[in-house]
C-alpha positions as CSV (number, residue, x, y, z in Angstrom):
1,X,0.0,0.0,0.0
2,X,2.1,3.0,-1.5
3,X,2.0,6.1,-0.1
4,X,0.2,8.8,-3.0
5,X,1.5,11.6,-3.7
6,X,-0.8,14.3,-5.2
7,X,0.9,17.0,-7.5
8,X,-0.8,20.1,-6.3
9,X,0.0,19.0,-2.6
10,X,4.1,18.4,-3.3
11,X,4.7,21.8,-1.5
12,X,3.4,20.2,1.5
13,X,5.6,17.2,1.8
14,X,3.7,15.8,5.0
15,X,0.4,15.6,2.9
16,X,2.1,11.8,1.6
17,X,1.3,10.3,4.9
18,X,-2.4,10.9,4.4
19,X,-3.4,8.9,0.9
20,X,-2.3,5.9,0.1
21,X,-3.4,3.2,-2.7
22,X,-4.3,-0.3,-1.7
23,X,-2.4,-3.1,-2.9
24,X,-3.5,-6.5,-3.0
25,X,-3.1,-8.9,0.0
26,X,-1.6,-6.4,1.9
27,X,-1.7,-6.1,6.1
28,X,-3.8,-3.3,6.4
29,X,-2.7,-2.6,9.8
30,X,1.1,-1.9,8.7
31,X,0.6,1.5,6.4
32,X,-2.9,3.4,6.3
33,X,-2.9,7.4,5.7
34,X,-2.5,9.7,9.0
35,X,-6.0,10.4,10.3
36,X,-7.8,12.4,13.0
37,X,-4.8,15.3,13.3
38,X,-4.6,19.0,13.3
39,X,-5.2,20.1,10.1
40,X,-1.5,20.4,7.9
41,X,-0.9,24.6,7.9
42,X,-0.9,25.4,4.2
43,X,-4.2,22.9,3.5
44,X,-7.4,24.0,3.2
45,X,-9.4,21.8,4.9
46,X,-13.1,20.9,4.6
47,X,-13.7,19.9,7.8
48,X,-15.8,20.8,10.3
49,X,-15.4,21.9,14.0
50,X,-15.8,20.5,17.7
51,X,-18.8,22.6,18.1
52,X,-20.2,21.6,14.4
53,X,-20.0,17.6,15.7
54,X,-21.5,18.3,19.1
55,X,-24.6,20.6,18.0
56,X,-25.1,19.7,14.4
57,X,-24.4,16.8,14.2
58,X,-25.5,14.7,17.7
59,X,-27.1,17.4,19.5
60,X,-29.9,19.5,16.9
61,X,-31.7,16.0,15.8
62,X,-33.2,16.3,19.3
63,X,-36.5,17.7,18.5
64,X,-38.3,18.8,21.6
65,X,-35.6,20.8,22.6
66,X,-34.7,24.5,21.6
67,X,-31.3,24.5,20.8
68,X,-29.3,28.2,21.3
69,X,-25.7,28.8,21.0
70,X,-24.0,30.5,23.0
71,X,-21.6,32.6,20.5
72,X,-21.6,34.7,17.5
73,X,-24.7,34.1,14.8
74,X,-22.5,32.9,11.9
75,X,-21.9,29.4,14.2
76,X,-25.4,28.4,14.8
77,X,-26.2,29.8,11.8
78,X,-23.8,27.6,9.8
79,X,-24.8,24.2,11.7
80,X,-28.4,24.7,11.0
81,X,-30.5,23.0,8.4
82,X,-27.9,21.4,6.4
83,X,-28.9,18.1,7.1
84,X,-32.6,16.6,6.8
85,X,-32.4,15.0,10.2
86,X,-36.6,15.1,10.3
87,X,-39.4,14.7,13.2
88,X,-42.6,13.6,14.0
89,X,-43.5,16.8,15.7
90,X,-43.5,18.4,12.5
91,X,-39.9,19.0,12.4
92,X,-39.4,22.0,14.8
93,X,-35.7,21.8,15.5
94,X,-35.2,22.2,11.8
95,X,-37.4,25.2,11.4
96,X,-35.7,27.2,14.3
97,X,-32.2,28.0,15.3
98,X,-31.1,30.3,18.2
99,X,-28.0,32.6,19.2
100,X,-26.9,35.0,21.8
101,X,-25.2,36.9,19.0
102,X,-22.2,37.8,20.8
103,X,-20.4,40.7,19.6
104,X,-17.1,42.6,19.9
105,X,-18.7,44.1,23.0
106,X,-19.3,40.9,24.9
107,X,-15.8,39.5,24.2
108,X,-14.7,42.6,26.4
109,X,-17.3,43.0,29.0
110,X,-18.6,39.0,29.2
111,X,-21.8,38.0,28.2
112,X,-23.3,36.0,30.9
113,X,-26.4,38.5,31.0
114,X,-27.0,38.5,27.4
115,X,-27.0,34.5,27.8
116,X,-29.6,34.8,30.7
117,X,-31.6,37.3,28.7
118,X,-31.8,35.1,25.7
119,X,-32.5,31.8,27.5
120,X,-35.9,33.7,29.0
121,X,-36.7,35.1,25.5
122,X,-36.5,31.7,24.0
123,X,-38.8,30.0,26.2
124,X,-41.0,32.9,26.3
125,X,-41.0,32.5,22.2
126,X,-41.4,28.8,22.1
127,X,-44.2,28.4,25.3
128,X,-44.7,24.4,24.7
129,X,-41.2,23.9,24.7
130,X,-39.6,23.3,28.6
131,X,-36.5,21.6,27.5
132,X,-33.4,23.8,26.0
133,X,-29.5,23.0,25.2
134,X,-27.0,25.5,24.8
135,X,-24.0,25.0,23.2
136,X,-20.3,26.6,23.9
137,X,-18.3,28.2,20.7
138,X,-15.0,29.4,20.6
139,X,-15.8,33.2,21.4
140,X,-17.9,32.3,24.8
141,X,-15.5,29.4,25.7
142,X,-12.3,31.8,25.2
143,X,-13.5,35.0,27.8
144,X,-14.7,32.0,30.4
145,X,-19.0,33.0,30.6
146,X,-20.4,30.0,33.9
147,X,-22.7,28.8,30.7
148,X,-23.5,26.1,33.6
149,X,-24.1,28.4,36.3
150,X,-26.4,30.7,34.0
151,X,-28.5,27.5,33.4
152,X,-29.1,26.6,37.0
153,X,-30.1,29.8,37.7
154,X,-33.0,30.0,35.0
155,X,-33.9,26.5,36.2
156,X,-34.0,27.4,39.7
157,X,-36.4,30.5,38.4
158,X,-38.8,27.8,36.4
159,X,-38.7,24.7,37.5
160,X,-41.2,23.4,35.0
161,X,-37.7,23.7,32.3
162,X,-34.9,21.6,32.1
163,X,-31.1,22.6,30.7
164,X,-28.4,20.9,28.8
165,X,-25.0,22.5,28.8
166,X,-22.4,21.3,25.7
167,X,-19.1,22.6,26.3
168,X,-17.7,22.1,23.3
169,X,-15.8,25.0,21.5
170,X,-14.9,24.6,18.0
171,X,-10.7,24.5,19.3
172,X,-11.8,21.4,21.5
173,X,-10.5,19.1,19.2
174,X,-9.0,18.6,15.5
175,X,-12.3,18.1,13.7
176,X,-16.3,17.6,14.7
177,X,-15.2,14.3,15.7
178,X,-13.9,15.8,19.1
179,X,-17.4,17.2,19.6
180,X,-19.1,14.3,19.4
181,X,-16.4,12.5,21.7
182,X,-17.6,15.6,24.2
183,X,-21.3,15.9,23.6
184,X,-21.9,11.9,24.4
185,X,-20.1,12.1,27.4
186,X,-21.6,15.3,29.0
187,X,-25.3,13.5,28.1
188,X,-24.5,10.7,30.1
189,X,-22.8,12.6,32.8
190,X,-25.6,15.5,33.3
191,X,-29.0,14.0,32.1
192,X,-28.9,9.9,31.9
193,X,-30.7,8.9,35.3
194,X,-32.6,11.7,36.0
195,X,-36.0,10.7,34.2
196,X,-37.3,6.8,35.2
197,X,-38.0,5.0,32.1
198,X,-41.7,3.5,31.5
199,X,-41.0,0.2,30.7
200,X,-43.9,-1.8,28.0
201,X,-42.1,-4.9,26.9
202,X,-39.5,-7.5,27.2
203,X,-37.3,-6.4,25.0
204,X,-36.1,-3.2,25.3
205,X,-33.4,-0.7,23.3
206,X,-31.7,2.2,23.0
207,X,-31.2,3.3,19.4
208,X,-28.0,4.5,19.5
209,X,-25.7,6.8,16.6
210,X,-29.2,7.8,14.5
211,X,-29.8,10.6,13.1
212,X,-33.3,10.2,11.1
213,X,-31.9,11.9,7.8
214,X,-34.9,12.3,5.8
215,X,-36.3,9.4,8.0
216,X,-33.6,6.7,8.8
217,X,-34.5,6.5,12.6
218,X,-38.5,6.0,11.9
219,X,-38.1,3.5,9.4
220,X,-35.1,1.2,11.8
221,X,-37.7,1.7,14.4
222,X,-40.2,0.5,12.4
223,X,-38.5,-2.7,12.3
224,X,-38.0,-2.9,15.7
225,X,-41.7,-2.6,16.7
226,X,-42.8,-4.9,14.2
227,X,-40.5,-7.4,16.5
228,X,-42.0,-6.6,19.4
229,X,-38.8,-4.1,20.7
230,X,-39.4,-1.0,23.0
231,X,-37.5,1.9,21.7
232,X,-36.5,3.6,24.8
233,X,-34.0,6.6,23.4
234,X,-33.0,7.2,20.1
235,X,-29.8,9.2,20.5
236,X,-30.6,11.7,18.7
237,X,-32.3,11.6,15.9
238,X,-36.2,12.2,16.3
239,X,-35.3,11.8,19.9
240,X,-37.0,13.3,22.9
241,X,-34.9,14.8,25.4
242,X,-37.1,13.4,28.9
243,X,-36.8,10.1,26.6
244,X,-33.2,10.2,26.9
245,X,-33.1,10.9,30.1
246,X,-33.7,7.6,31.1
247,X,-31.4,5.8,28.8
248,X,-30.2,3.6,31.9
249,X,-33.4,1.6,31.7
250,X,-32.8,-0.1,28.1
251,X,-31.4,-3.8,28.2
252,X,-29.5,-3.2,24.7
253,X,-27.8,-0.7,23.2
254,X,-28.0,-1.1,19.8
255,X,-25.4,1.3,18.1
256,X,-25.5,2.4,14.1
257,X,-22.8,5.2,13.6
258,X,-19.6,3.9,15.9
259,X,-17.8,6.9,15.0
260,X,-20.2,9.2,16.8
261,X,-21.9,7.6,19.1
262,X,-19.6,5.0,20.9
263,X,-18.5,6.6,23.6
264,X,-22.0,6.8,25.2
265,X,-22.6,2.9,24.9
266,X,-19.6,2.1,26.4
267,X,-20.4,4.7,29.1
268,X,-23.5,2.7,29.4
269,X,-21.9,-0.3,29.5
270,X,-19.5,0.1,31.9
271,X,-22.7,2.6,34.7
272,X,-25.3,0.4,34.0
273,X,-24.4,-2.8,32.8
274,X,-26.4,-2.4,29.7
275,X,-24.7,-4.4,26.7
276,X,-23.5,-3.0,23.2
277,X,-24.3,-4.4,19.8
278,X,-23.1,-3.0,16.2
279,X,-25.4,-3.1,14.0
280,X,-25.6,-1.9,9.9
281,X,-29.0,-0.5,8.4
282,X,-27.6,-0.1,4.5
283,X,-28.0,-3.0,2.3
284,X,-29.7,-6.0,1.9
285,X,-27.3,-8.4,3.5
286,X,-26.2,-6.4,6.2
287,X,-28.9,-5.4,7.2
288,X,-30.5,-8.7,7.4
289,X,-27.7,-9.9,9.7
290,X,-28.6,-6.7,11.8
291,X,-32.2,-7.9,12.2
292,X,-31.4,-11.6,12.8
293,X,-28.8,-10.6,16.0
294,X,-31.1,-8.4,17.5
295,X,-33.4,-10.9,17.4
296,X,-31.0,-13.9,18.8
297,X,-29.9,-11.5,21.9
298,X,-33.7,-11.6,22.9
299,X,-34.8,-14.8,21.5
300,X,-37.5,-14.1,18.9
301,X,-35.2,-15.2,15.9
302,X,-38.6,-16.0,14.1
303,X,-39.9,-12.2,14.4
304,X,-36.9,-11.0,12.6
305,X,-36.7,-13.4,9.8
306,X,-40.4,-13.0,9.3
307,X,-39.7,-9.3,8.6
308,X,-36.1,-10.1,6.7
309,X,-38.5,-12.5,4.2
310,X,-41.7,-10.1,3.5
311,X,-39.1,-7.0,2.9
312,X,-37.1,-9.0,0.3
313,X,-39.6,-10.3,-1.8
314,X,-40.8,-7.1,-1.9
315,X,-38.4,-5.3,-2.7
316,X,-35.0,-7.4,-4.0
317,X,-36.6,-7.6,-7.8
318,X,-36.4,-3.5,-7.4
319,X,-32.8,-3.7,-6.4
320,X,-31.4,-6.2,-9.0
321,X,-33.2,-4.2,-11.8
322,X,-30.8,-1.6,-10.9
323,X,-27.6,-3.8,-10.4
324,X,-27.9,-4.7,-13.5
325,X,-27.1,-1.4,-15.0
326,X,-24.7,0.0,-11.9
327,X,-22.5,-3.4,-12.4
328,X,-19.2,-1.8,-13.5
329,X,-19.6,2.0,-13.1
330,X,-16.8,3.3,-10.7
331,X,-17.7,5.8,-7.7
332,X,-16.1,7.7,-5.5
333,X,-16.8,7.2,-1.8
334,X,-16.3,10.3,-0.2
335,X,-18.7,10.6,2.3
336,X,-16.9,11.8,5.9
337,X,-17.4,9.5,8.5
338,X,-18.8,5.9,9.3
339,X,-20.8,5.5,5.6
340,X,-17.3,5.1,4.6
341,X,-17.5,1.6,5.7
342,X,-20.7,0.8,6.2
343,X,-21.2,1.3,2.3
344,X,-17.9,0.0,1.1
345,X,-18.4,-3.1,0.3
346,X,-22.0,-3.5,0.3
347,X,-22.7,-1.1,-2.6
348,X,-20.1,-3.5,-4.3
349,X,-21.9,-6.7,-3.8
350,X,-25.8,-5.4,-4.2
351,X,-25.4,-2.7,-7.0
352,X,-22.1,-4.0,-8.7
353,X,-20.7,-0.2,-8.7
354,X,-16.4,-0.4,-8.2
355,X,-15.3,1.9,-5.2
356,X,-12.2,3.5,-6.3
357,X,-11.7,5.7,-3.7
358,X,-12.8,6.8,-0.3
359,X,-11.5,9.7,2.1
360,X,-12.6,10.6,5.0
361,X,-13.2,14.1,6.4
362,X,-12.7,13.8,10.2
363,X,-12.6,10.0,10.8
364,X,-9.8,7.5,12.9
365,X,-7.8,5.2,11.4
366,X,-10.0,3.0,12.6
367,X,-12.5,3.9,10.1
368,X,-10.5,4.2,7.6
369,X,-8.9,0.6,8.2
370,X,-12.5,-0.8,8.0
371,X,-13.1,0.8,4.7
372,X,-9.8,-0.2,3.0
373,X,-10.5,-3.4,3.9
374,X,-14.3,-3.6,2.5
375,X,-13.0,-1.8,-1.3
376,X,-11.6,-3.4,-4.0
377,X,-7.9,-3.8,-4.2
378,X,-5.9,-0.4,-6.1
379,X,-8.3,1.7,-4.4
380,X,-7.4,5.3,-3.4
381,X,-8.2,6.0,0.7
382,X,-7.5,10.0,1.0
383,X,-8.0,11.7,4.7
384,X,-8.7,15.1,4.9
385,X,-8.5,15.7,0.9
386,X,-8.2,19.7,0.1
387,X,-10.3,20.8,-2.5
388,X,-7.2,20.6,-4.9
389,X,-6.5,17.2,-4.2
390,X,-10.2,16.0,-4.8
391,X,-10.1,17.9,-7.9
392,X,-6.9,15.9,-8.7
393,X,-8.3,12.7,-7.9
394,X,-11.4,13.0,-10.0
395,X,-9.3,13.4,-13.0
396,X,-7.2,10.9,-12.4
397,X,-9.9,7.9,-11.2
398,X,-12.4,9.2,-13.9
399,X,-15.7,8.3,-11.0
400,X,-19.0,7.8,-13.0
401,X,-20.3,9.4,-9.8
402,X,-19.4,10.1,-6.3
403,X,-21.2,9.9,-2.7
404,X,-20.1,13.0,-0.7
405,X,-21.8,16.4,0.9
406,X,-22.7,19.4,-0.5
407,X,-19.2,21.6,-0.8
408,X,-17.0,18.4,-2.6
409,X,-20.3,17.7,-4.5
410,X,-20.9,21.0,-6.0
411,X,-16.9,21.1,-7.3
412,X,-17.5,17.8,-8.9
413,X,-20.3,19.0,-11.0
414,X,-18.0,21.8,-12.1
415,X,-15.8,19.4,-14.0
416,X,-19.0,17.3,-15.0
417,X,-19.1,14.6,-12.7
418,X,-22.5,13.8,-11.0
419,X,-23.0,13.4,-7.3
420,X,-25.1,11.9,-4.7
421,X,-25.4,13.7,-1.6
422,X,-23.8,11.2,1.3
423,X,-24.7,13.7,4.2
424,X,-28.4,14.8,3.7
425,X,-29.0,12.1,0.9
426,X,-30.6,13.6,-2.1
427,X,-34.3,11.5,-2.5
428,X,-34.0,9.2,1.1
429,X,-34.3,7.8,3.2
430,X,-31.5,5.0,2.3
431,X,-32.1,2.5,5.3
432,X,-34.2,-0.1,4.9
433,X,-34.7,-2.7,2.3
434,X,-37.1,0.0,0.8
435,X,-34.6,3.1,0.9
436,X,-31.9,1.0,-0.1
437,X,-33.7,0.7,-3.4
438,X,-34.4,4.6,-3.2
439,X,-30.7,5.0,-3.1
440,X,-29.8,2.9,-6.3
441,X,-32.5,4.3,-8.1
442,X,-30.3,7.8,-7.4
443,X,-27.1,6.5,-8.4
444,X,-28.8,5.3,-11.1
445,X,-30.9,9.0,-11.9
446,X,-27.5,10.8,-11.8
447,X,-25.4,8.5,-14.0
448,X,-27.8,8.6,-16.7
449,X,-29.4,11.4,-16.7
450,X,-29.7,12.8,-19.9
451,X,-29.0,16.4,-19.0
452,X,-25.3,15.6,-17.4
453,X,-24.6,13.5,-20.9
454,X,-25.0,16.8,-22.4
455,X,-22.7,18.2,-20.0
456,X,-20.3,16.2,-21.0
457,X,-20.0,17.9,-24.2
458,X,-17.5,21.5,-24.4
459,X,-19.6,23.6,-26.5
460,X,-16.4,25.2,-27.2
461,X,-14.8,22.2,-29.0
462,X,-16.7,19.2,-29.3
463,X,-19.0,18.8,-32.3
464,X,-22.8,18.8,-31.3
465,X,-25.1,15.9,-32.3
466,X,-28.1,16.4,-33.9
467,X,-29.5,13.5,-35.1
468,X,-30.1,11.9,-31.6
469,X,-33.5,12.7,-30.8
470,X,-35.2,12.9,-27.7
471,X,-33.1,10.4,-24.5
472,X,-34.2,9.1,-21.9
473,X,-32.3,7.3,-18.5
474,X,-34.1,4.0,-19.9
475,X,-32.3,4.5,-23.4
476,X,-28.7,5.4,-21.8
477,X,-29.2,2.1,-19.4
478,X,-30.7,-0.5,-21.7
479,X,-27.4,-0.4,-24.0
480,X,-25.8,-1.6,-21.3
481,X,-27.8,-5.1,-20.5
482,X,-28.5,-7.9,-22.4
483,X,-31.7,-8.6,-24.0
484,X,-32.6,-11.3,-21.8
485,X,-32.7,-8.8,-18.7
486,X,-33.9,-5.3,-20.6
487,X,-37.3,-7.6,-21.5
488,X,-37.6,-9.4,-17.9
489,X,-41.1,-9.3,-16.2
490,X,-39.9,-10.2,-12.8
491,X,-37.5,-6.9,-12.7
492,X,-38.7,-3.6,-12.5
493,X,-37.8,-0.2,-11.5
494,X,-38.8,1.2,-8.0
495,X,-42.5,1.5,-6.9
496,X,-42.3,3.0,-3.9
497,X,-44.1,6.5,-3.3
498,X,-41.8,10.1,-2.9
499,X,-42.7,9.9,0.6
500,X,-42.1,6.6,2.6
501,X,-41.9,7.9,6.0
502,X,-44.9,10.2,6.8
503,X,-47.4,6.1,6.2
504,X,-44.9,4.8,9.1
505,X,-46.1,7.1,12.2
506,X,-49.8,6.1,11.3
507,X,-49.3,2.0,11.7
508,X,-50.6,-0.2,14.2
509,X,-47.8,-2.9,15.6
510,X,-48.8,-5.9,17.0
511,X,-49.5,-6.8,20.8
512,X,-47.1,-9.0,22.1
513,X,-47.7,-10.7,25.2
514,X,-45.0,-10.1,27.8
515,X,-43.6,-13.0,30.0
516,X,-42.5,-10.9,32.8
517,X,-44.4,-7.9,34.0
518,X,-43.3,-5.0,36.6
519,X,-45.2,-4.7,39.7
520,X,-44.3,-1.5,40.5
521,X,-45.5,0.4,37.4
C-alpha cells in the first residue's frame, strides 16, 4: 500500500502520509494514511469543527428541545438545516435556530447576562417547549461565561424547564469528531438517570448513533416494533430529550454510527451494565444480519426473519433491476465518517458499482482501516483531501459518480461529474430494504441522466449531435444489458411513493404478550 502523492499538494511534503493506494493482499494494519490530526498549515481543509459535531451533528436531531448557541450568529447559523435529520413533531428543530449573538462588546465586557436574557426570550417565544440545550463556541469558551451556572439559575427560576450545557468549542478538538467525543459524554454525565424509564415490553433498546436523515430512525424503528422491541431513546435523531433521560433503563444498546456515538454505549456499558451491539441499516445483507442478531440477543429469531422474508420479496426484484445497470460503473466514496465503511463493500456486492476511492473528512484510522478493507484492491483511501486534491483525484480515477456532501459535490459537478449527496441524501431515506432501493434508483438517476450526458459535451470544441432525438435514463441504461434482462417481467424499477416515512407514524404494531411484568409500574 504506496503512499500517494498528489501534485498540487508536493509543496506540503507531509500531505504523503495521508493517501495511500491499496495493494493486493496487503496487512492493512502496517501503512494506512494519517488520520484524525490537526489540520497540515498550508491545506485548506473541509472539515468541520468540535462545536459543528456536538450541536449539528448529535445534539440539533433532538427535537423537543430549543437548541441556542451561545456565540456569534454565523456558528449556529452555519450548523443549521444542512442536514434533513426530520421529526414527528412536525420538524421544529429544523425550522428554528437560536443565538446569543455575541459581539465585539461581549468579548470585552462577558456576556453572561446576554446569555440569561436570551434563554428567557427563548422560552417565552417557544411556550410548549420546557426543554433547552445550549451549546459553547469558541468566542464564549475563550473569555470564560459559567454557561452552567447561567442554566441553574434559570432552572431554579422555572422549575417546570430543564437545561443541557455542551461545552464544546470549535478549538476542543481537531475536527467535529472531538465534539461528538464531548457531547456523548456530558449526556450521560448530566442527564442519563434523571427521568425513570416507562418500561412496556420484554425487550427493550436504545437506538444509538441515528440521526433520522430524511427518516432513517423511523423507518429502523419501524422494524423494531414490528418485533416486538421498545424503543427507549434514540440518541438523537427524532429523539425526545425526557426520553433520553432515562437511557439507563434499556437492556440493549444497539449502536448504528460507531464513530459518533460509541462513547455513550460504552459509558452505558460500563454505569449500568447495559450491553453493546453494532449493527448496519444499509444493504440488503447487512442489514438482514442486523435484524437476525437483535433478534437472537432476545430470542424471537422467528420475528426477525419473518420481517427479513416479507421485505425482500418485496423489494429485492427492485434492487437487481438496478444492479444490472450500476454493475461496473466506478464511484467515488467520499462521504466523511462511518458511511465510509458501512457502504464499502456492500454497494459492491448489491449494485455492482467499483469503489475506487474513499477519504474521510474527520474519521480514525479505525475507520479508515475498515473501509480499506471492504473496497476493492488499487483503491485510493485520502483523509482530509483539500479541494485541490479531490479535484486531482477526479481526473485521475475518472468516478462515474461520487457519494459526498454538499461543498466536494458541487466542485465535482463543475468538472461534469455527478453526485449523490452522502450527508443529507438527495431522494431518502437510504435504510431499509425499501430506501436501499431509493438509493440505487439515485445513483442510477444521476449516472444517466440525460442532462449531465450533455454536460459532457465543451460547447467550445466538441462537435454537437443532432441526429439523436429525444433520451431518456431508460435509453442510456438499456445499451448496457443484455436482451434477456432489458425484457424481464420479474425486474422492474422502484415503486415506492416520494414519501415513505410520513405512512410509518400512522401503523398499528402488533401486541405481544410479555412473560414478565413489573409490579411496580
Amino acid at each position: 500500500m504506496p503512499h500517494h502523492e498528489f501534485d498540487v499538494s508536493k509543496c506540503i511534503p507531509e500531505r504523503k502520509l495521508h493517501a495511500v493506494v491499496k495493494g493486493a493482499e496487503e496487512d492493512l494494519s502496517s501503512v494506512l494514511p494519517l488520520g484524525y490530526l490537526n489540520t497540515i498549515p498550508g491545506t485548506l481543509s473541509e472539515r468541520g469543527c468540535a462545536y459543528c459535531g456536538a450541536k449539528h451533528v448529535i445534539g440539533t436531531p433532538m427535537k423537543d428541545v430549543i437548541h441556542i448557541s451561545h456565540g456569534p450568529v454565523g456558528c449556529t447559523y452555519d450548523t443549521w438545516q444542512t442536514k434533513r435529520y426530520i421529526s414527528d413533531n412536525d420538524n421544529f428543530q429544523l425550522k428554528y435556530t437560536f443565538a446569543t449573538d455575541m459581539k465585539e462588546k461581549h468579548i470585552v465586557f462577558g456576556a453572561e447576562k446576554v446569555l440569561k436574557q436570551n434563554i428567557l426570550e427563548a422560552f417565552k417565544a417557544q411556550p410548549t417547549i420546557k426543554r433547552m440545550t445550549i451549546y459553547q463556541t469558541c468566542a464564549s469558551a475563550l473569555i470564560g461565561d459559567d454557561i452552567a451556572a447561567v442554566a441553574q439559575e434559570v432552572m431554579d427560576e422555572m422549575p417546570d424547564v430543564d437545561i443541557f450545557v455542551c461545552n464544546s468549542p470549535g478549538f476542543a478538538g481537531p475536527s467535529q469528531s472531538g465534539g461528538h467525543h464531548k457531547i456523548n459524554i456530558a449526556w450521560i454525565n448530566q442527564k442519563v438517570g434523571t427521568v425513570e424509564p416507562k418500561i412496556t415490553s420484554d425487550h427493550v433498546i436504545n437506538y444509538v448513533g441515528e440521526y433520522n436523515i430524511q427518516g432513517d430512525q423511523e423507518v429502523m424503528v419501524d422494524y423494531f416494533k414490528r418485533m416486538g422491541i421498545q424503543v427507549l431513546s434514540t440518541f438523537t435523531g427524532n429523539g425526545s430529550y425526557d426520553d433520553l433521560r432515562s437511557m439507563q433503563g434499556a437492556h440493549l444498546n444497539v449502536l448504528e454510527c460507531a464513530r459518533s456515538a460509541e462513547y455513550i454505549c460504552n459509558e452505558l456499558r460500563v454505569r449500568y451494565g447495559i450491553p453493546r451491539l453494532d449493527i448496519d441499516g444499509f444493504g440488503f445483507g447487512p442489514l438482514s444480519d442486523s435484524l437476525r442478531k437483535i433478534g437472537l440477543f432476545f430470542g424471537i429469531e422467528d420475528r426477525a426473519q419473518a420481517i427479513i422474508d416479507e421485505e425482500t420479496a418485496r423489494w429485492k426484484p427492485e434492487l437487481d433491476w438496478y444492479l444490472a445497470r450500476l454493475k461496473g460503473k466506478k464511484v467515488c466514496l467520499w462521504p466523511g465518517g462511518s458511511k465510509l465503511w458501512h457502504w464499502a463493500h456492500v454497494i459492491h456486492e448489491e449494485m455492482g458499482v467499483e469503489v475506487v476511492s474513499v477519504y474521510t473528512k474527520f474519521g480514525h484510522q479505525g475507520d479508515m482501516e475498515k473501509g480499506i478493507a471492504r473496497c476493492e484492491s488499487g483503491a485510493m483511501a485520502i483523509d482530509d483531501p483539500n479541494e485541490l486534491e479531490t479535484l486531482e483525484a477526479m481526473y485521475q480515477l475518472k468516478p462515474d459518480v461520487i457519494f459526498t456532501g454538499k461543498r466536494p459535490g458541487e466542485v465535482a459537478k463543475k468538472i461534469r461529474v455527478p453526485y449523490l449527496n452522502a450527508h443529507a441524501y438527495h431522494n431518502g431515506p437510504y435504510k431499509g430494504y425499501e430506501g436501499w432501493v431509493r438509493f440505487a434508483r439515485d445513483i442510477y438517476n444521476a449516472i444517466y441522466s440525460p442532462i449531465h450526458q450533455l454536460a459532457l459535451l465543451d460547447i467550445s470544441k466538441d462537435e454537437i449531435p443532432t441526429d439523436n432525438g429525444f433520451v431518456t435514463q431508460k435509453m442510456l441504461s438499456s445499451s448496457m444489458v443484455s436482451e434477456e434482462v432489458s425484457s424481464s417481467t420479474t425486474l422492474r424499477q422502484y415503486t415506492g411513493g416520494f414519501d415513505s416515512v410520513t405512512k410509518l407514524r400512522e401503523r398499528v404494531y402488533p401486541a405481544f404478550a410479555r412473560q414478565t411484568v413489573n409490579t411496580e409500574e
